[in-house]
N, C-alpha and C positions, 0 to 999 in steps of 0.2 A: 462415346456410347458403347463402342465395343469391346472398350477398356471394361466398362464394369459389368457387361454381360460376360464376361471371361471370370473375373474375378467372381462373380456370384455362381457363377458355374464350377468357379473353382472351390467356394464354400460348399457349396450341397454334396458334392462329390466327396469331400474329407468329412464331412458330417456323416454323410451316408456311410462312409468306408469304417469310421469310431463306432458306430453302432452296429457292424455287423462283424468288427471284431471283438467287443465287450460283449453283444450277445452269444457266441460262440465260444466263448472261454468261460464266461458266467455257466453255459448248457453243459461245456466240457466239465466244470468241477463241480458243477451240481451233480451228475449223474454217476458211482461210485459203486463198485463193487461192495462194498462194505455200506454206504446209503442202504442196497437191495436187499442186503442181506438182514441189516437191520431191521427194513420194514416188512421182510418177511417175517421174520421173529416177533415182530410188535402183533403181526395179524394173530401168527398163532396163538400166541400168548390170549391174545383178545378173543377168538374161536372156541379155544379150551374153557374161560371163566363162563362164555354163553351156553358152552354144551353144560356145566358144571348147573349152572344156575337153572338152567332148561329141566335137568336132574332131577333137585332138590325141589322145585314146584312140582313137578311130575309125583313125586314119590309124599309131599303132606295132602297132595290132592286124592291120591290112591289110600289115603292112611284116614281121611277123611278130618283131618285138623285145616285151622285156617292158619295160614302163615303169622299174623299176630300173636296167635294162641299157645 
């Protein structure tokens, strides 16, 4: 019996140990200076077309046209 209380004790422990090296290396190469960098640039990108958009509704609203029209 305490043959296989060792041995299951000795699975959980390498189970546990695989999982918190794969998640630690998965986190390390997920996370990238060039990643940040990226998705700073995607926000901008995305910021600028709403301020743009926010714009040209502002201005057929003031002009007194419907956006269809």
């Amino acid at each position: 019996m305490t043959t296989v209380l060792v041995f299951l004790g000795a699975v959980v422990a390498l189970t546990v140990a695989v999982f918190v090296v794969v998640g630690w290396r998965d986190r390390r190469r997920s996370t990238s200076a060039e990643d940040a960098a990226a998705a700073r640039a995607a926000t901008s990108v995305q910021e600028r077309y709403a301020a743009e958009r926010h714009g040209v509704q502002g201005e057929v609203w003031r002009s007194g046209q419907t956006p269809n029209g």
